[in-house]
N, C-alpha and C positions, 0 to 999 in steps of 0.2 A: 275102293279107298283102303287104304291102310289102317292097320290097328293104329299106327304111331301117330298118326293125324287126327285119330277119334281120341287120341288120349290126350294128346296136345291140347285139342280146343275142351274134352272134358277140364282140364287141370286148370287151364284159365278161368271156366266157369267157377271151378271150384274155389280158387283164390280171391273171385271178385265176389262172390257171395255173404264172405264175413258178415258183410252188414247186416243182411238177414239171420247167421248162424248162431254169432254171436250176442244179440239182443235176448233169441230165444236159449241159450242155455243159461244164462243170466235166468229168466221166467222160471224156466223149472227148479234152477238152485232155489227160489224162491219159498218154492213150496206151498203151504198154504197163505201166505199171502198176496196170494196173485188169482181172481178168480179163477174156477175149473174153467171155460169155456177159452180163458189165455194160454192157460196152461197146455189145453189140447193142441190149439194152434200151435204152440211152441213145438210139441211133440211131429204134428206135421211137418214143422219147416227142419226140422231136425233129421225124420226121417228120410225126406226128399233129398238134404243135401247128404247125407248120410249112405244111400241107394246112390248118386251122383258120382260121390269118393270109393265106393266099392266098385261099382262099374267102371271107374277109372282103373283101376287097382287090376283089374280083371281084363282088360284091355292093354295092358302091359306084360299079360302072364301069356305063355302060347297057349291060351285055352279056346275052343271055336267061338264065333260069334253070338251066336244062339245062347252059350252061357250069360253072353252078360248082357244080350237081350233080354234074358229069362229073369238077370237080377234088377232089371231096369222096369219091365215091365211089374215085379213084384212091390220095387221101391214107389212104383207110382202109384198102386193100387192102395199102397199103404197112406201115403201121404192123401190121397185123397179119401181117405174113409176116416180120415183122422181132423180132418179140413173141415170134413159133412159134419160130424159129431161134433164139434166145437162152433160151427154154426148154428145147428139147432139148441146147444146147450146156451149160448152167450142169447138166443131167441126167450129159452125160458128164464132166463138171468134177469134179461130185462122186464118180460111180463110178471116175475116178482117182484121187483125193485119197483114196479109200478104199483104194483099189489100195496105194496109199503107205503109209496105217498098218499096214497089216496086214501089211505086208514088213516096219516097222519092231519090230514086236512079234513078228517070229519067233523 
């Protein structure tokens, strides 16, 4: 298959994705008003699509294939270590927030 085919269907991905991309940098501009464990997610989906748009970029360039394997496979490992830690963080988000009512209803 052609570079020009992988970039194709990369670029469409990349353009129908907004809906995810754009929610999450909204999150971060937020700052601290957005619990940490949204915040991470945001950082994930930002990543991913972000690895997505460079592999695209890199797929367009004569560079071998294995490069932008190498940035794709880097981009996923990120979004998902990013994904993990905002799971267990929104975990202890909630067993505090629990912590909280149940003081509150002493």
């Amino acid at each position: 298959m052609s570079h020009g085919v992988l970039t194709l269907g990369a670029a469409v991905l990349c353009v129908s994705g907004n809906v995810w991309y754009l929610p999450a940098c909204i999150d971060l501009r937020a700052g601290q008003d957005r619990p940490r464990s949204r915040r991470l997610a945001a950082a994930a989906v930002l990543a991913g699509w972000g690895s997505a748009a460079f592999t695209m970029l890199l797929l367009l360039m004569p560079v071998s294939l294995s490069a932008a394997v190498l940035v794709a496979v880097a981009g996923a490992t990120t979004t998902v270590s990013l994904a993990v830690r905002a799971r267990l963080c929104r975990g202890q988000e909630q067993c505090e927030e629990e912590a909280r009512w149940a003081a509150l209803f002493r």
